[in-house]
C-alpha positions as CSV (number, residue, x, y, z in Angstrom):
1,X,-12.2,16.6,89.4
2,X,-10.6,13.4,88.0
3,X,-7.1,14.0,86.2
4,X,-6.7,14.1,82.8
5,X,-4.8,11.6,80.6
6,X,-3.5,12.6,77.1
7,X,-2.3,9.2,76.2
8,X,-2.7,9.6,72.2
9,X,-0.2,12.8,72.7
10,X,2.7,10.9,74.5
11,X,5.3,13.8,76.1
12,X,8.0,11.5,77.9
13,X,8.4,7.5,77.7
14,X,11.0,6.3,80.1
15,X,12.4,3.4,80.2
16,X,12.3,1.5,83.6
17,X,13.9,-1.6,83.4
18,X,14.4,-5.3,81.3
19,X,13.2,-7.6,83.8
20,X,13.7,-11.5,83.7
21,X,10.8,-12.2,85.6
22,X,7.7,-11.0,87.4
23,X,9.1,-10.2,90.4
24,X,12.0,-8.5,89.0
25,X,9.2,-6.1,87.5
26,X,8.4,-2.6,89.1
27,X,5.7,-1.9,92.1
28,X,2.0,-2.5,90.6
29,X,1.2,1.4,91.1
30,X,0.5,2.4,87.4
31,X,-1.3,0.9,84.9
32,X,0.4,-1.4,82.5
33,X,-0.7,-2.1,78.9
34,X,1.4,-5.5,77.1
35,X,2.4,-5.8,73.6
36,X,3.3,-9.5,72.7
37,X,3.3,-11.6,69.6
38,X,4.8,-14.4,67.3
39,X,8.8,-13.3,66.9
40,X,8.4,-12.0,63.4
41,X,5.4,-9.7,63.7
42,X,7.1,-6.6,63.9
43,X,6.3,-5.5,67.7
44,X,9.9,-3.4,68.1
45,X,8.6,-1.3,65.1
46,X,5.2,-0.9,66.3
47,X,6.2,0.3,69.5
48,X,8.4,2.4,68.0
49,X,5.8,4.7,66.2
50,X,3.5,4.7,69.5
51,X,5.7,5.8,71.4
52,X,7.6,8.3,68.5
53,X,10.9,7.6,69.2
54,X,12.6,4.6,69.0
55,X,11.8,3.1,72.2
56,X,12.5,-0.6,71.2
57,X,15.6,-1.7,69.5
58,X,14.5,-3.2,66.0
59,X,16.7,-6.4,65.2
60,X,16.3,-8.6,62.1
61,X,17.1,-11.7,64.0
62,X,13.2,-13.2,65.5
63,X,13.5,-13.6,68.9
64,X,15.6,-11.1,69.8
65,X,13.4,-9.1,73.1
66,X,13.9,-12.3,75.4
67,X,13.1,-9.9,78.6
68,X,10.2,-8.0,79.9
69,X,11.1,-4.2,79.0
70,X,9.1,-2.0,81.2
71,X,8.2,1.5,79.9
72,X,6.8,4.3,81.9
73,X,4.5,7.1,79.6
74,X,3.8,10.5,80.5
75,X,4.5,9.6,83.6
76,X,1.2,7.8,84.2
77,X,1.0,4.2,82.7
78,X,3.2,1.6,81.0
79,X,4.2,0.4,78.2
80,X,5.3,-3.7,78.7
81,X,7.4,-5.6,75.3
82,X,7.1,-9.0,76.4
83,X,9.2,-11.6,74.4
84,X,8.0,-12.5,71.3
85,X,6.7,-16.7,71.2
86,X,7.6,-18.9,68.2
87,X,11.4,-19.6,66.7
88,X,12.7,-17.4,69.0
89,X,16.6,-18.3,68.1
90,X,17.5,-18.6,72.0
91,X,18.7,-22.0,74.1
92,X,15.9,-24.5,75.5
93,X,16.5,-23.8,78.8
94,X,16.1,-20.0,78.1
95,X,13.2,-20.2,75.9
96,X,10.9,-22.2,78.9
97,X,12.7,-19.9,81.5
98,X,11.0,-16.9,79.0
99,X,7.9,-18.4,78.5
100,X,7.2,-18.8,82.1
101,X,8.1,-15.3,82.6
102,X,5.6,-14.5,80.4
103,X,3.1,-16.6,81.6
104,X,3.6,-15.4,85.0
105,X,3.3,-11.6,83.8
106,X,-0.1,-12.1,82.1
107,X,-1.6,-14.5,84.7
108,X,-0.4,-12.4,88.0
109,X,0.4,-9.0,87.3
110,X,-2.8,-7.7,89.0
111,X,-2.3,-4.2,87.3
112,X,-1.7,-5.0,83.7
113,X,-4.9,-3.8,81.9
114,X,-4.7,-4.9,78.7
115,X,-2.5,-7.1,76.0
116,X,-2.3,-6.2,72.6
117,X,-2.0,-9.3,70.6
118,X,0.1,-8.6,67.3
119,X,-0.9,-10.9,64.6
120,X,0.7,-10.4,61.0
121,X,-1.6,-9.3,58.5
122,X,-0.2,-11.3,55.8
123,X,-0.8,-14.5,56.8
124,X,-3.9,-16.8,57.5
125,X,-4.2,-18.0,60.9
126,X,-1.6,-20.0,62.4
127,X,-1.7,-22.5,64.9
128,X,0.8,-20.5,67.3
129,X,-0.9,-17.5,67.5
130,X,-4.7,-19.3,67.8
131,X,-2.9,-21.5,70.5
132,X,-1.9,-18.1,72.0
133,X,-5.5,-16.2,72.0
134,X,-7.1,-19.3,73.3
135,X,-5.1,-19.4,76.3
136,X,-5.4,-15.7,77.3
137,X,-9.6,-16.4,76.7
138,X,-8.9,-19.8,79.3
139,X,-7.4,-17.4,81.7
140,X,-9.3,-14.2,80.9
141,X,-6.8,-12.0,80.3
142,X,-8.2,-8.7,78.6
143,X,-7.1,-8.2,75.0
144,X,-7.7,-6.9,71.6
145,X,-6.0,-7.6,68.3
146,X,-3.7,-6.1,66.6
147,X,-3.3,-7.0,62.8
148,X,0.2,-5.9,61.7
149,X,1.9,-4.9,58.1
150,X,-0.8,-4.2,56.5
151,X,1.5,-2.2,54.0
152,X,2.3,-5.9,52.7
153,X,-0.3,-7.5,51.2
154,X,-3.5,-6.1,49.5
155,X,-6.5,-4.7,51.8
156,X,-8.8,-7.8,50.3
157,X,-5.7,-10.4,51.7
158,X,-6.1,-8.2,55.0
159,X,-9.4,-8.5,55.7
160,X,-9.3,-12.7,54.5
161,X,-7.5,-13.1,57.1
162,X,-9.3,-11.2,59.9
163,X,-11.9,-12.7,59.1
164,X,-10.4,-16.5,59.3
165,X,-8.9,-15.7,62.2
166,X,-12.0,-14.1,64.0
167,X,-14.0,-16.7,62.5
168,X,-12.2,-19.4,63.8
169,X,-11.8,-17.9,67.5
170,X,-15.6,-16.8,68.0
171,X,-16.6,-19.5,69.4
172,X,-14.3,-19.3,72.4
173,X,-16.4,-16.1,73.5
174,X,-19.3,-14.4,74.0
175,X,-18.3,-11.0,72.8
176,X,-15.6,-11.1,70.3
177,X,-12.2,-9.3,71.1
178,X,-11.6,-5.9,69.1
179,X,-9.6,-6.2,66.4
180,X,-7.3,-3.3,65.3
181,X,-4.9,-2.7,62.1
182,X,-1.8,-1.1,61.6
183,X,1.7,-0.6,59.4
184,X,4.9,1.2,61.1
185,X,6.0,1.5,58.0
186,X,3.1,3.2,56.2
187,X,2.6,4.9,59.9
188,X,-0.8,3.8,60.3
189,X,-3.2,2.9,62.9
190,X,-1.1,4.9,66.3
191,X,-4.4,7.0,66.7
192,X,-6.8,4.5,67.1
193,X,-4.3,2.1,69.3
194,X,-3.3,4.9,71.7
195,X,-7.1,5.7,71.7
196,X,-7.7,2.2,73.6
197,X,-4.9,3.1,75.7
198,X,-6.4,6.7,76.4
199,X,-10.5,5.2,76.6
200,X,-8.7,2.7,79.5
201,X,-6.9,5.3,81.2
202,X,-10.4,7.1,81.6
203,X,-12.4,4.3,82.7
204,X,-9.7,4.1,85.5
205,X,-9.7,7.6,86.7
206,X,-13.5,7.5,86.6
207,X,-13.8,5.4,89.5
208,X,-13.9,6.5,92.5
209,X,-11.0,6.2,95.0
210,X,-12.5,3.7,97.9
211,X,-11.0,3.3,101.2
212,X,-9.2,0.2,102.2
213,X,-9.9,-2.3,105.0
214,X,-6.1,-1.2,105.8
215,X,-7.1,2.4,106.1
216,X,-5.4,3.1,102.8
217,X,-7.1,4.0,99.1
218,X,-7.8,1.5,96.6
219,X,-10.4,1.5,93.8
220,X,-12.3,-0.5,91.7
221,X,-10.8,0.1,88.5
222,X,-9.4,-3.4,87.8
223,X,-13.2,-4.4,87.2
224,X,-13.0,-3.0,83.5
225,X,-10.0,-5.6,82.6
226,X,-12.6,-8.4,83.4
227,X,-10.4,-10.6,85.6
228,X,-9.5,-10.8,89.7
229,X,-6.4,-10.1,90.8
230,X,-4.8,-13.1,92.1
231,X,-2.8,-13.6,95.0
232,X,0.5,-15.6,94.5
233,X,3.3,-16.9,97.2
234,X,6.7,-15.5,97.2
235,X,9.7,-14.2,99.3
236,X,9.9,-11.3,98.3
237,X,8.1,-8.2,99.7
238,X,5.2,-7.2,97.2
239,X,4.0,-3.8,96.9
240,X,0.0,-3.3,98.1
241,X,-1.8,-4.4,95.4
242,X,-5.0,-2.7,95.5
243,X,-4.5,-0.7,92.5
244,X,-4.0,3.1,94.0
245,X,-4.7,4.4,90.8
């Protein structure tokens, strides 16, 4: 009988580590599930209320998560705050170095699952964030968005806006990303959000555990993120990355 996830119902987060790059991240054995957006957006409070605690230190200054802080929940997946993009108020050199980080997280980390793309609520689409969606749809990375602050504006600005912004992306695919809602402040929208964490965490344990050409276990489950992991060259010793979960 498969285990049994209770991700919506979240009993320990643990915090792992702040890493400056993907190789500085932890082995690939668990699950990982991203949370990234424009600087402002309000991603430390968000994560905050999904997790119930304060997980992610809240700082009125944009910009201010500039490494990759790696959260393990319930002991059977992660939680990942990447650094926000935009006017992030750090040096040149730092903000490339940070980007790249980034980009080598979504594009390389063979078990991140899905990214949650935070887009504010109050505002129409902006250049930065399309830019943003259309390169995780060039290099199909899995995602759904996340429409933030809803608590600010009215629901009819809300939904103006979702629908510019899915307007404007739907031609970029064939099957148009979720889109989700949500206000820390209000304390709405952690059900259905954990619920695509939890739905994932079934699909994975659904599958069954397949032998390895290496006599070990592996499975399948990194079909339902829709991309191939993707081998990379480095000097440091990687951890088997044929998902044992």
């Amino acid at each position: 009988m498969p285990l049994q996830f209770f991700s919506v119902n979240i009993s320990s987060a643990i915090f792992n580590c702040s890493a400056p790059d993907l190789d500085s991240c932890p082995d690939e054995s668990l699950p990982e599930f991203a949370f990234i957006g424009r600087s402002n957006v309000g991603k430390s409070s968000l994560l905050n209320l999904l997790a119930g605690k304060d997980l992610a230190r809240v700082s009125p200054t944009p910009g201010f998560t500039k490494l990759i802080n790696i959260f393990t929940m319930n002991q059977c997946w992660r939680l990942v705050d990447l650094p926000g993009y935009g006017f992030a108020q750090v040096a040149r050199q730092d903000r490339s170095r940070f980007n790249q980080a980034v980009d080598e997280y979504l594009r390389h980390r063979t078990n991140l699952c899905l990214v949650f793309a935070l887009l504010d609520s109050g505002l129409p689409p902006q250049a930065i964030d399309l830019e943003f969606v259309e390169w995780l749809a060039r290099h199909a990375v899995p995602f759904v968005l996340v429409f933030t602050k809803t608590d600010k504006v009215s629901a009819a600005t809300v939904q103006a806006n979702i629908t510019a912004f899915t307007d404007h992306i739907a031609r970029w695919f064939e099957k148009s990303p979720a889109v989700f809602t949500c206000s820390a402040a209000a304390r709405r929208g952690r059900p259905e959000l954990l619920g695509v964490i939890d739905e994932a965490m079934t699909a994975i344990q659904s599958v069954p555990i397949q032998a390895t050409p290496d006599g070990g276990s592996g499975s399948e489950a990194g079909a339902m993120t829709g991309r191939k992991a993707r081998s990379r060259d480095t000097n440091k010793s990687r951890p088997d990355r044929s998902r044992p979960w």
